[in-house]
C-alpha positions in Angstrom: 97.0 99.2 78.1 96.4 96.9 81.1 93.0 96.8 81.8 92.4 95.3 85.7 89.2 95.4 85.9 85.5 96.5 84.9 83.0 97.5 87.0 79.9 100.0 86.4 80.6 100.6 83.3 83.7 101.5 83.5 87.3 100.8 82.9 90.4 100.4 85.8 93.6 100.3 84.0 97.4 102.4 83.8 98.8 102.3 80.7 101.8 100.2 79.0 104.3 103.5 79.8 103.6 104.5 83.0 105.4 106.3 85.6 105.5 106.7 89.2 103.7 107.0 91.9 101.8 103.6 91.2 98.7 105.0 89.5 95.2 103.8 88.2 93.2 105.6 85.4 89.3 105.4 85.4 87.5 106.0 82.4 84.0 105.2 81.1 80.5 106.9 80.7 82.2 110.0 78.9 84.3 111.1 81.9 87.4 109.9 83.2 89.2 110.5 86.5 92.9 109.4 87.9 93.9 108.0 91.8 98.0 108.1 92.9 98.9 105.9 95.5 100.1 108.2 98.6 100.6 106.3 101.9 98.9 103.2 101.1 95.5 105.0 99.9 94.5 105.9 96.8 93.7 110.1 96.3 91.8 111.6 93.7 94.4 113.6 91.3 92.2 114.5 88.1 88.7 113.6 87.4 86.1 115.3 84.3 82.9 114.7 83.7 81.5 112.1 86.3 78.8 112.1 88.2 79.6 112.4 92.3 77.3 108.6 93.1 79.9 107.2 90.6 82.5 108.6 92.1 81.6 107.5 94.9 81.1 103.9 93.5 84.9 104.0 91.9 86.6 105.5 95.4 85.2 102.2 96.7 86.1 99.6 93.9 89.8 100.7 94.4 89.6 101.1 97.9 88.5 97.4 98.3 90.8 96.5 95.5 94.2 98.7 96.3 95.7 95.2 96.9 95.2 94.1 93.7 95.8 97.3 91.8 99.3 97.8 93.5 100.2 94.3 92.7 99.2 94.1 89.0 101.6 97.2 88.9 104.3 95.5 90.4 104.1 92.8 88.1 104.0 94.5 85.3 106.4 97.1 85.7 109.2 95.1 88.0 109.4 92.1 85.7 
């Protein structure tokens, strides 16, 4: 499970077998939530147990980080 990065307690990683669209699960502080890749921006598909100020907080780690999320995909899954 690739993890890409760590920030507020929690974890920003897809796992080993993923599939498409390019992806990111969140998980951390008893909830978890998942963001597809639609037209360049990441949108909320899934999400338990998380409070809305860190939701808030993990919508803007992977919007200032979509770069690197889609490009630690693409590496791992195109090699």
């Amino acid at each position: 499970m690739p993890e890409i990065f760590r920030f507020f307690g929690f974890s920003f990683f897809f796992y080993s077998r993923e599939h498409e669209p390019i992806h990111i699960h969140v998980e951390g502080n008893g909830g978890y939530a998942i963001f597809d890749l639609a037209d360049n921006v990441f949108i909320l598909r899934e999400k338990a147990n998380i409070k809305t100020t860190d939701m808030k907080k993990i919508k803007s780690v992977i919007d200032e980080n979509a770069d690197i999320i889609i490009k630690r995909w693409n590496d791992y899954f195109n090699n």
